[in-house]
TORMI-259655 format. One record per residue (C-alpha): residue number from 1; x, y, z; residue in three letters. Coordinates in steps of 0.02 Angstrom, whole numbers, padded with zeros to 5 digits. Example, Ala and Ser with C-alpha at 12.3 -4.5 7.8 and 13.67 -1.06 7.14 Angstrom:
residues 2
@pos=1; xx=00615; yy=-00225; zz=00390; code=ALA
@pos=2; xx=00684; yy=-00053; zz=00357; code=SER
end
This chain:
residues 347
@pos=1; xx=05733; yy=02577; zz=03386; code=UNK
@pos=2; xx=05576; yy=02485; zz=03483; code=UNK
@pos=3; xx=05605; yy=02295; zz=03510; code=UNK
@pos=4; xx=05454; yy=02252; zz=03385; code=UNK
@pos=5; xx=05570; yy=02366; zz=03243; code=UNK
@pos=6; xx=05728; yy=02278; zz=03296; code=UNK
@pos=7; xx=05658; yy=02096; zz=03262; code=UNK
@pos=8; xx=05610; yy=02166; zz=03089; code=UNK
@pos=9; xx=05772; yy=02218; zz=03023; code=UNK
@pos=10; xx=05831; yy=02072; zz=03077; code=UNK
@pos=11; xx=05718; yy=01960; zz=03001; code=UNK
@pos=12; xx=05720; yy=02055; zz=02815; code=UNK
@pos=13; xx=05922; yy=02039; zz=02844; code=UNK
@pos=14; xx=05910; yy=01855; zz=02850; code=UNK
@pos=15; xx=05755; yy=01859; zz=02708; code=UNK
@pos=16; xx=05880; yy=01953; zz=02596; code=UNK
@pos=17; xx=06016; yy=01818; zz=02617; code=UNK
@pos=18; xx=06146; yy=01976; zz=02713; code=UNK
@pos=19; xx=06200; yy=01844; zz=02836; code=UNK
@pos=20; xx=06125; yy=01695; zz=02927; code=UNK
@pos=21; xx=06131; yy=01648; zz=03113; code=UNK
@pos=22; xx=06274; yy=01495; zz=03063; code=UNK
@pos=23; xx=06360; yy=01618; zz=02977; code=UNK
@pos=24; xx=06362; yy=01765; zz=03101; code=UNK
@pos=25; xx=06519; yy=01708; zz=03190; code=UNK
@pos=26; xx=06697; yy=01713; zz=03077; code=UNK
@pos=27; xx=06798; yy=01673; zz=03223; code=UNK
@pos=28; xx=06765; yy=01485; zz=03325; code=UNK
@pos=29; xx=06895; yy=01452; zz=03472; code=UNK
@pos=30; xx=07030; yy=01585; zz=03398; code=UNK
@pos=31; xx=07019; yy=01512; zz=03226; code=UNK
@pos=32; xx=06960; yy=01611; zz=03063; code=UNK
@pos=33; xx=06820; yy=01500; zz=02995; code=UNK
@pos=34; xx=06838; yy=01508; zz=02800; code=UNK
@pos=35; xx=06657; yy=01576; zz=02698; code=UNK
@pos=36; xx=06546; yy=01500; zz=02584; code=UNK
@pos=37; xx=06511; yy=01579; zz=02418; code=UNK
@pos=38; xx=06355; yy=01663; zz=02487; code=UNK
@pos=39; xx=06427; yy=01757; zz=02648; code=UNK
@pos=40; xx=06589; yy=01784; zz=02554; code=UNK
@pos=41; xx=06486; yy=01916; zz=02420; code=UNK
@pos=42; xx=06373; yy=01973; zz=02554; code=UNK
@pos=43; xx=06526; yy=02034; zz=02683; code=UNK
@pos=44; xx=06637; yy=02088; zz=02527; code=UNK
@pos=45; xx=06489; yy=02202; zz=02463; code=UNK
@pos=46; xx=06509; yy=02285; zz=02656; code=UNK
@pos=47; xx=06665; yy=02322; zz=02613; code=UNK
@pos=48; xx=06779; yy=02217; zz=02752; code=UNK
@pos=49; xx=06922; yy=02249; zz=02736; code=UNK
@pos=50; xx=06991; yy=02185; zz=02902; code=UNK
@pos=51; xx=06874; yy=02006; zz=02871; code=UNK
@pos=52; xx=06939; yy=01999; zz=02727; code=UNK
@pos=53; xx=07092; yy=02023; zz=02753; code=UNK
@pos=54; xx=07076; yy=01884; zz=02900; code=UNK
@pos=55; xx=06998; yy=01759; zz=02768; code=UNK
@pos=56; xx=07156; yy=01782; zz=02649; code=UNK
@pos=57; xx=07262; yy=01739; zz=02788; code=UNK
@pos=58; xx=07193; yy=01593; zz=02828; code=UNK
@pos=59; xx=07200; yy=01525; zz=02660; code=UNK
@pos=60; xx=07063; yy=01589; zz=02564; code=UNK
@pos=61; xx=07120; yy=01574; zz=02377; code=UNK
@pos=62; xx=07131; yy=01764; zz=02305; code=UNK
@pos=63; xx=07008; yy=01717; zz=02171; code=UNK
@pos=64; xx=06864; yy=01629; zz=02275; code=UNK
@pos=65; xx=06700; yy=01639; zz=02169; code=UNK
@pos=66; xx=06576; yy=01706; zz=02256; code=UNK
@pos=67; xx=06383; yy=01663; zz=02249; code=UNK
@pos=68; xx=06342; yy=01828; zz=02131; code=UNK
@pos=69; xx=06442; yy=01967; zz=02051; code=UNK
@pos=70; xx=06616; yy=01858; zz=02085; code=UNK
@pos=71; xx=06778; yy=01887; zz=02141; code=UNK
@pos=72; xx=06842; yy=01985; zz=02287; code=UNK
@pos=73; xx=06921; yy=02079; zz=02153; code=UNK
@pos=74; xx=06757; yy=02095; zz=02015; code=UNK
@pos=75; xx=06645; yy=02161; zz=02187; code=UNK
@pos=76; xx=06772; yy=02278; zz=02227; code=UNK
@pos=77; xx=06769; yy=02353; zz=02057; code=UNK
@pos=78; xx=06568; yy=02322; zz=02050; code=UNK
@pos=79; xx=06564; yy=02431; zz=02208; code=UNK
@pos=80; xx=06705; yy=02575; zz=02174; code=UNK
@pos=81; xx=06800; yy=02507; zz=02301; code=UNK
@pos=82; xx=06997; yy=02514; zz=02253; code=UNK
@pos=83; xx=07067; yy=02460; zz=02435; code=UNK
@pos=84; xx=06963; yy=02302; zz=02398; code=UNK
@pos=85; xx=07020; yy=02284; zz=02226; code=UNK
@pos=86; xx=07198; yy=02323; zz=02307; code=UNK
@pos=87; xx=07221; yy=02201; zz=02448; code=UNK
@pos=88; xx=07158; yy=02054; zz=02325; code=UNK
@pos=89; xx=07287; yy=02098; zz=02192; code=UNK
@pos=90; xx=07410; yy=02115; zz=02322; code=UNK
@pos=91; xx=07365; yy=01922; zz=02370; code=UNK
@pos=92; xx=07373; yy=01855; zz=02196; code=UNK
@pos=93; xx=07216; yy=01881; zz=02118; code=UNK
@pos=94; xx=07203; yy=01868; zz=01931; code=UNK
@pos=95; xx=07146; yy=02051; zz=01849; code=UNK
@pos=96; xx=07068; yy=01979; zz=01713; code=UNK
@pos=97; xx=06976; yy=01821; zz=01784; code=UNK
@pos=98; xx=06794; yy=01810; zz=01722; code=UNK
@pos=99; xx=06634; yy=01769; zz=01830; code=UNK
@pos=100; xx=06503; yy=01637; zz=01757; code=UNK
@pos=101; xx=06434; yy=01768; zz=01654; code=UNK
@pos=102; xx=06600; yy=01807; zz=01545; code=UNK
@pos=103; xx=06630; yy=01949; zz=01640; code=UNK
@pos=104; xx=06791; yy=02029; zz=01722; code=UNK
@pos=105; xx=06824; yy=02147; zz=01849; code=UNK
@pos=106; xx=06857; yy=02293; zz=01708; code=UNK
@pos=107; xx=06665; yy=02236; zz=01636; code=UNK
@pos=108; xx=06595; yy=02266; zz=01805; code=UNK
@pos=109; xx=06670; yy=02416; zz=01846; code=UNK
@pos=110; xx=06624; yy=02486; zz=01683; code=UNK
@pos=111; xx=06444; yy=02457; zz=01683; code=UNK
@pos=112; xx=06434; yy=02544; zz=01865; code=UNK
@pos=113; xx=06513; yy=02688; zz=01784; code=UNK
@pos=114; xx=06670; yy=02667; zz=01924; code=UNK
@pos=115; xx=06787; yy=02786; zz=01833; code=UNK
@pos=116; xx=06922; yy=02774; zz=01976; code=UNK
@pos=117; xx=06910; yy=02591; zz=01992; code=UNK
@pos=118; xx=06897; yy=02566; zz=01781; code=UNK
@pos=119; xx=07053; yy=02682; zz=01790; code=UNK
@pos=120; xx=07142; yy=02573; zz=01925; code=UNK
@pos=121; xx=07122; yy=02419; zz=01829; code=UNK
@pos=122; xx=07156; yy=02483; zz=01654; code=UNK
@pos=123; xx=07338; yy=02570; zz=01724; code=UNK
@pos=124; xx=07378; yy=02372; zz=01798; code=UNK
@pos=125; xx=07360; yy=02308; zz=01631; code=UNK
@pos=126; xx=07183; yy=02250; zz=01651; code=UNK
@pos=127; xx=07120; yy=02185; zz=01474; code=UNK
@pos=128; xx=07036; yy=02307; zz=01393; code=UNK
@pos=129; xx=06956; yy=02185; zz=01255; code=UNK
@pos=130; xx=06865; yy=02044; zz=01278; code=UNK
@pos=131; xx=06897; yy=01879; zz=01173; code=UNK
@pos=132; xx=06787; yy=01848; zz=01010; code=UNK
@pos=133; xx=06595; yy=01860; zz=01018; code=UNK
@pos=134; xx=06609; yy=01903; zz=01219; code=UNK
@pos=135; xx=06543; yy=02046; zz=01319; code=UNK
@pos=136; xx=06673; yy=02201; zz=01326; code=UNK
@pos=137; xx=06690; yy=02326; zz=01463; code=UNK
@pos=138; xx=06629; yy=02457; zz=01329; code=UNK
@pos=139; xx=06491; yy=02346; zz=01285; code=UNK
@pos=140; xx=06431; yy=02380; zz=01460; code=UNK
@pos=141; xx=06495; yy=02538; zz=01482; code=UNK
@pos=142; xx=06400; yy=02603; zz=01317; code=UNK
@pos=143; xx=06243; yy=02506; zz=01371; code=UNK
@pos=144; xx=06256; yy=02591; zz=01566; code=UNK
@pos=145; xx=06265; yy=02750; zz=01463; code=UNK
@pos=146; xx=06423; yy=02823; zz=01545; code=UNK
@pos=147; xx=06495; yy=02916; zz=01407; code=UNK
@pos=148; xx=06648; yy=02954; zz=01504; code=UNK
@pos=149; xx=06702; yy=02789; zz=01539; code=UNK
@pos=150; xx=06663; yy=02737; zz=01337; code=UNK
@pos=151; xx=06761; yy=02878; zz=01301; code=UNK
@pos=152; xx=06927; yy=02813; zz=01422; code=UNK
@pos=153; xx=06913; yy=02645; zz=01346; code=UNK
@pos=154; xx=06894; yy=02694; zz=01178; code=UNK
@pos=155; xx=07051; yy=02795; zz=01206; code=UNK
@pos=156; xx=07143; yy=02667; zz=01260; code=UNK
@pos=157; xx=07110; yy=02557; zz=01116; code=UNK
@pos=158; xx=06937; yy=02458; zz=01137; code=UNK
@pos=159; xx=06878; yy=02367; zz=00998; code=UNK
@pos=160; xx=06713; yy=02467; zz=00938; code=UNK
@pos=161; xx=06673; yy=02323; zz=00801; code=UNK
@pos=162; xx=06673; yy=02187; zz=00953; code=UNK
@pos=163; xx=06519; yy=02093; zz=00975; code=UNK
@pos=164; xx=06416; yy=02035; zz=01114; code=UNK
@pos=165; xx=06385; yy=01837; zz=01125; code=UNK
@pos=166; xx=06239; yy=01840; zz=01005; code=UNK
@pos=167; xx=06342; yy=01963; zz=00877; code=UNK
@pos=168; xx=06253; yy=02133; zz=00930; code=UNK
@pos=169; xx=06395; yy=02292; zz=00909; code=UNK
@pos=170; xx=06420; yy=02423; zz=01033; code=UNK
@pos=171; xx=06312; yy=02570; zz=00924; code=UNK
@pos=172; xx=06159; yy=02436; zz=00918; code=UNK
@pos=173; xx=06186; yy=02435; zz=01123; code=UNK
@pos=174; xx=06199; yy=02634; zz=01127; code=UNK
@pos=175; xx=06019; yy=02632; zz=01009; code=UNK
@pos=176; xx=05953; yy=02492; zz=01100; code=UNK
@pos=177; xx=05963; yy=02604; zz=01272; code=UNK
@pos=178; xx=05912; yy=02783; zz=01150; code=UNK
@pos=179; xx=06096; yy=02852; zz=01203; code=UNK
@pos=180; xx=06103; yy=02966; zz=01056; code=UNK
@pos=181; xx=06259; yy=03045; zz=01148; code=UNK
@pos=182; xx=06347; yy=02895; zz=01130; code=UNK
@pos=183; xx=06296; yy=02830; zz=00951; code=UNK
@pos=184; xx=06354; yy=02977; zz=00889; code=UNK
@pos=185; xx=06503; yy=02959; zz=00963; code=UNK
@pos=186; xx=06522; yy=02774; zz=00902; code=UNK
@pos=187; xx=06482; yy=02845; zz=00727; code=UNK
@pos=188; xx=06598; yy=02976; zz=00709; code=UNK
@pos=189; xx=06730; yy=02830; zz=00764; code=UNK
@pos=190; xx=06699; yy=02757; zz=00609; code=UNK
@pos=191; xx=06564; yy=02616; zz=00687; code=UNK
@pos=192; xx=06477; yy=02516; zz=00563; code=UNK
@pos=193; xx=06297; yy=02556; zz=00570; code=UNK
@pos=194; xx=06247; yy=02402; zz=00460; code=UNK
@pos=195; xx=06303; yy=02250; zz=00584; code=UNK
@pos=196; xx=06164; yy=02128; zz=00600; code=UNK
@pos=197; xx=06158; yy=02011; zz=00758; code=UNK
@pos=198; xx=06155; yy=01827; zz=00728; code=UNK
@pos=199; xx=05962; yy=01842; zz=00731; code=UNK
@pos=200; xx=05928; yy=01967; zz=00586; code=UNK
@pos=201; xx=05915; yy=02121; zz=00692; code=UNK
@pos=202; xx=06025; yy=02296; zz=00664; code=UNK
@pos=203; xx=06036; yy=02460; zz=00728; code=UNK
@pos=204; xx=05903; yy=02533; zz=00598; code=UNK
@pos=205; xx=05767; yy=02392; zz=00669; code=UNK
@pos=206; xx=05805; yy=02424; zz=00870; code=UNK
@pos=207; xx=05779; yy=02612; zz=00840; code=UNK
@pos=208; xx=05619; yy=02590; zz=00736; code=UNK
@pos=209; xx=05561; yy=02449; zz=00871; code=UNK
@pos=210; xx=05601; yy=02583; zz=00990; code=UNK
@pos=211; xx=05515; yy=02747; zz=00887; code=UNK
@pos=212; xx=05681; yy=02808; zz=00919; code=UNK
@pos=213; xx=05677; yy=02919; zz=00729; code=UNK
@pos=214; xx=05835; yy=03024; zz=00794; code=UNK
@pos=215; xx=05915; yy=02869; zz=00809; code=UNK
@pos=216; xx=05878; yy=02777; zz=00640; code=UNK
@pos=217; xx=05904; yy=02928; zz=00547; code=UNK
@pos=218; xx=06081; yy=02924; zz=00619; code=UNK
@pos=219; xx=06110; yy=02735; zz=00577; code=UNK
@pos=220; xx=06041; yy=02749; zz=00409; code=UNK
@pos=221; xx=06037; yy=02847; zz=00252; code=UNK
@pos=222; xx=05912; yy=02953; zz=00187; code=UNK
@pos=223; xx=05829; yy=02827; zz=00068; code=UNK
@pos=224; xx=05850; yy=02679; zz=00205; code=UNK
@pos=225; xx=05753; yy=02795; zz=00337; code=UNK
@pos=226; xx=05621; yy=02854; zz=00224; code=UNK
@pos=227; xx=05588; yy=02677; zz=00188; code=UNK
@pos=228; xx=05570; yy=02615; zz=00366; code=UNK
@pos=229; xx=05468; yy=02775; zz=00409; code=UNK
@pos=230; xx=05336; yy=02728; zz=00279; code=UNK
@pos=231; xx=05338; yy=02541; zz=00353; code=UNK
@pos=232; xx=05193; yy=02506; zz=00473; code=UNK
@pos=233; xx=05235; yy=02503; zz=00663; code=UNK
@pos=234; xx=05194; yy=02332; zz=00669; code=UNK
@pos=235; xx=05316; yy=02276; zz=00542; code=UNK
@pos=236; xx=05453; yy=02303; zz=00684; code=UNK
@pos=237; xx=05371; yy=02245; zz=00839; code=UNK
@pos=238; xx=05342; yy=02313; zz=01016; code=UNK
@pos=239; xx=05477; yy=02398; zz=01096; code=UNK
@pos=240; xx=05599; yy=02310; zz=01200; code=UNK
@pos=241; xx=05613; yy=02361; zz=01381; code=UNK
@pos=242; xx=05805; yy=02329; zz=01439; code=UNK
@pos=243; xx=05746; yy=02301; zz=01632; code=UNK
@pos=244; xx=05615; yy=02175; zz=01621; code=UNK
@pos=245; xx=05556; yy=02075; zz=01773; code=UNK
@pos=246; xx=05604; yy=01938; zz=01871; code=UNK
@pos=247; xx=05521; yy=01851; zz=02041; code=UNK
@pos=248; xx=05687; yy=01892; zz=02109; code=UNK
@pos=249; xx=05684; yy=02077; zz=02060; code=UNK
@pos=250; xx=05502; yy=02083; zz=02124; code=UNK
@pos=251; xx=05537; yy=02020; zz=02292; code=UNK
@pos=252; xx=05708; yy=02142; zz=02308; code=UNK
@pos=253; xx=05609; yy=02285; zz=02257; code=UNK
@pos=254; xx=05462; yy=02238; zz=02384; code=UNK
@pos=255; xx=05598; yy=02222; zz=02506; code=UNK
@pos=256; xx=05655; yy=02391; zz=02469; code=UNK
@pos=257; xx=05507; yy=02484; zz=02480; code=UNK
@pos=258; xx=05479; yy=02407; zz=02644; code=UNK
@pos=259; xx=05632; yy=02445; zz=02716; code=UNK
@pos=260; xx=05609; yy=02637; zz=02670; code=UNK
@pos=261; xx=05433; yy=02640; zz=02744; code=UNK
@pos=262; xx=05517; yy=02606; zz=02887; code=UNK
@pos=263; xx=05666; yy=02709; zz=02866; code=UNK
@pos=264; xx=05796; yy=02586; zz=02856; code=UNK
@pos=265; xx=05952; yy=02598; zz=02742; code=UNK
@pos=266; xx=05926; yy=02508; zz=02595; code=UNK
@pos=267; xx=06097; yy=02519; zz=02534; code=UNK
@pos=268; xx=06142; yy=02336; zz=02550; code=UNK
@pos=269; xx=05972; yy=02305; zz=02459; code=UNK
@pos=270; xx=06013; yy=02412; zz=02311; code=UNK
@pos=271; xx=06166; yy=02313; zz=02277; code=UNK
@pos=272; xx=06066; yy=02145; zz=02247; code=UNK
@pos=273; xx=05956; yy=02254; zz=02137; code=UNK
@pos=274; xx=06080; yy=02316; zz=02009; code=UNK
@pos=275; xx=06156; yy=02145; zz=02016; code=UNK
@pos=276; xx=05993; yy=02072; zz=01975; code=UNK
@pos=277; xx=05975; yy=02189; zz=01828; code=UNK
@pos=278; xx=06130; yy=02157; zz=01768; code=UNK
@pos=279; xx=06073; yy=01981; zz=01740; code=UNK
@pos=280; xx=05913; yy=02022; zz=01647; code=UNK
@pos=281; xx=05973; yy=02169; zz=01538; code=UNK
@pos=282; xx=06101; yy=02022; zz=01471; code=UNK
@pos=283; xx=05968; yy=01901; zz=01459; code=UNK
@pos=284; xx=05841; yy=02037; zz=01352; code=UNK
@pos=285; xx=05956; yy=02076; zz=01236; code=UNK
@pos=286; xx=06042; yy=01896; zz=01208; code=UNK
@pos=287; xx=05855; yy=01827; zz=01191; code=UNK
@pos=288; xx=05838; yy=01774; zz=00999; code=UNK
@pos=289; xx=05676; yy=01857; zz=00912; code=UNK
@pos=290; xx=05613; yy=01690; zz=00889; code=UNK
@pos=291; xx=05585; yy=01689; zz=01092; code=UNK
@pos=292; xx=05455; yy=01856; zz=01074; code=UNK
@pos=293; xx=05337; yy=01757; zz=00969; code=UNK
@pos=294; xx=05163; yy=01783; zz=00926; code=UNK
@pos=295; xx=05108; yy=01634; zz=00805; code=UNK
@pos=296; xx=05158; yy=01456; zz=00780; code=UNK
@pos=297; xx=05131; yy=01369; zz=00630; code=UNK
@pos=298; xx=05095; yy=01179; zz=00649; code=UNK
@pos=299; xx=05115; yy=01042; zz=00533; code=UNK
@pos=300; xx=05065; yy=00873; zz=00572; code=UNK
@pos=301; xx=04996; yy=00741; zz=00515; code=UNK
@pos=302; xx=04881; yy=00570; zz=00608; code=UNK
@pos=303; xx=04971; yy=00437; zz=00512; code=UNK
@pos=304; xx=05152; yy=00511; zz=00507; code=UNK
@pos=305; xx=05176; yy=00574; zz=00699; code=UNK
@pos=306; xx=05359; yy=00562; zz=00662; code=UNK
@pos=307; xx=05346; yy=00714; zz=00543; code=UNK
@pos=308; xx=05256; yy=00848; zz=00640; code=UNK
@pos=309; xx=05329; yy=00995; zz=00662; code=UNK
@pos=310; xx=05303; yy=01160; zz=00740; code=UNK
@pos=311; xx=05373; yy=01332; zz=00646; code=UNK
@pos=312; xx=05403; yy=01512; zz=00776; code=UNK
@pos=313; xx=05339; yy=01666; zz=00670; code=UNK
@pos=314; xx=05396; yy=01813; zz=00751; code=UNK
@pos=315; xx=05357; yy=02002; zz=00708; code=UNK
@pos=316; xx=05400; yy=02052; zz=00544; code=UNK
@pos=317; xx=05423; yy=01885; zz=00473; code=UNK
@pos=318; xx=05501; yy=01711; zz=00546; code=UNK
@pos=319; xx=05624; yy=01661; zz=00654; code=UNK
@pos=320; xx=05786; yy=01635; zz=00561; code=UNK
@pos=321; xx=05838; yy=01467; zz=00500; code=UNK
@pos=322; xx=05916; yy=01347; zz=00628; code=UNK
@pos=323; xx=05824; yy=01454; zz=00749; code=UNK
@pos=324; xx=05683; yy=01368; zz=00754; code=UNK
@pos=325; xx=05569; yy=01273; zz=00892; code=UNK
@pos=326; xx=05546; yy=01084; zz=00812; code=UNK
@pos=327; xx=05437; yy=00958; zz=00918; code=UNK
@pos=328; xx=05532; yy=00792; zz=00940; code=UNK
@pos=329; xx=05418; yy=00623; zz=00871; code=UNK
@pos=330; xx=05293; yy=00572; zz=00946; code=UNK
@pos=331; xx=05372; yy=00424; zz=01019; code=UNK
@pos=332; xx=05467; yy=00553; zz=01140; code=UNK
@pos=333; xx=05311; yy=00547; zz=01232; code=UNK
@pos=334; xx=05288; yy=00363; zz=01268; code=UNK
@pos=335; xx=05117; yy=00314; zz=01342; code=UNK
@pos=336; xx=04975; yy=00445; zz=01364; code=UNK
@pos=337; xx=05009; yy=00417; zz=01549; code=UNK
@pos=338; xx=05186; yy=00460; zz=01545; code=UNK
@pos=339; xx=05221; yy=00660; zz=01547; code=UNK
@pos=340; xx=05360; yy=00711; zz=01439; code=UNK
@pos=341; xx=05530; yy=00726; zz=01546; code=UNK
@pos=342; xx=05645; yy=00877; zz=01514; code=UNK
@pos=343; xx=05628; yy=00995; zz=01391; code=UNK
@pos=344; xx=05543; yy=00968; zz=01233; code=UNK
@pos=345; xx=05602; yy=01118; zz=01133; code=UNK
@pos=346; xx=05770; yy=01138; zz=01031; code=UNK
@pos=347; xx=05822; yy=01298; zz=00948; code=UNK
end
């Protein structure tokens, strides 16, 4: 590798956030200097073992939180990697600790499709469930599409009626993604294919949203599906797409293309990428209706400020009640000169 090549990987290594020049050296005058969240993930995601290993010893709690993904445990089981997962057990680490997203090591492991490592945790008595209105490893194992994972859990006696944080079952995930495989599947378990989420929506409406017809005839009866056929597209709205984008995303995937121009691994790259998606499949499908939008309907009046009001119409009808946007009084404001501080929606 020319000099001029050499100066670039290094500098996209720092721009990704793999390591930083304060960071670079774990050892100062014989001692083991202890990491911060950020290094911690980044070195774990290499797979260290023998750093690691070095940081328990010198006191590193088993469960340190890293900056993204979690645990030494969770990004052990995000990665496959069971001597990971085993050498933080072995310290103490909790199996079923949770990550500021709700989720556990099982949850991660499931959604990368990580039989062996979803298999590892489940035989140690890793939860299989999650608690009430929380995400489940076969929430994310049915909405990764790995049918053979789905099918372990659901073997072992995971809760196919759980729901996701905004009340969303695990056949509206499998629709939601068109994983026909795996609705079936859900059905023929005995699913219920008439949950509604707390904002109105059901299987039958993600799969016409979706033209998924394959799908809603599935979730549906004859006379419910020759009803929503005859409905206009628009009734439903535009289709969701699970991966949207983020700056973040953009500027990892720019990375990435860059580093295979110039034929440079982009395996440490990839990892921030699914993490990254992660994130903002949650955030799509946890996103009430009322957030997609397209009219507002304003009420207000000169000499009553105090009672303006602003209603969110949303495709196929309005947001539902206590969902709504409302604009404070006018007094929020204060003077013309001052500009509103904080947020000025509620919903």
């Amino acid at each position: 590798m020319n000099e001029a090549l050499r100066k670039f990987g290094a500098a996209m290594i720092i721009a990704m956030g793999l390591v930083c020049p304060a960071q670079a050296q774990w050892w100062s005058g014989g001692e083991v200097r202890l990491p911060d969240p950020v290094t911690f993930v980044n070195q774990m995601e290499l797979g260290d073992l023998k750093l690691a290993t070095a940081w328990l010893d010198a006191g590193l709690p088993p469960d340190f939180m890293g900056s993204r993904t979690g645990t030494g445990l969770m990004i052990g089981a995000w990665e496959g990697n069971t001597a990971l997962m085993r050498l933080f057990i072995s310290r103490g680490a909790e199996i079923d600790q949770v990550n500021a997203n709700g989720e556990s090591a099982l949850a991660l492991a499931a959604w990368r499709g990580q039989m062996e490592a979803v298999q590892w945790l489940v035989e140690r008595g890793a939860r299989i469930n999650a608690g009430d209105r929380q995400w489940s490893p076969l929430h994310y194992a049915v909405f990764g599409g790995h049918e053979a994972v789905a099918d372990y859990l659901m073997a072992r006696g995971a809760d196919i009626e759980a729901l996701t944080t905004n009340g969303s079952s695990a056949l509206m995930l499998a629709v939601y993604e068109g994983r026909e495989g795996l609705a079936r599947k859900l059905i023929e378990k005995g699913a219920r294919r008439d949950v509604r989420n707390d904002w109105g929506d059901g299987a039958l409406e993600w799969a016409m949203r979706g033209n998924r017809l394959n799908l809603a005839r599935m979730v549906s009866n004859p006379e419910e599906f020759n009803i929503a056929v005859s409905q206009p597209k628009e009734k439903w709205g535009p289709p969701q797409r699970s991966l949207a984008m983020s700056k973040e995303l953009e500027s990892l995937l720019a990375m990435r293309r860059t580093l295979e121009e110039r034929k440079m691994s982009t395996e440490t790259i990839d990892r921030r990428i699914a993490a990254e998606r992660v994130r903002l499949v949650r955030e799509q499908v946890d996103r009430p209706p009322a957030q997609r939008a397209t009219t507002l309907e304003v009420t207000a009046s000169r000499g009553k400020p105090a009672e303006q009001s602003v209603r969110v119409l949303r495709e196929g009808g309005e947001a539902p009640a206590g969902k709504q946007y409302k604009v404070p009084p006018a007094t929020y404001f204060g003077t013309p000169k001052m500009p509103p501080k904080g947020p000025v929606r509620n919903y």
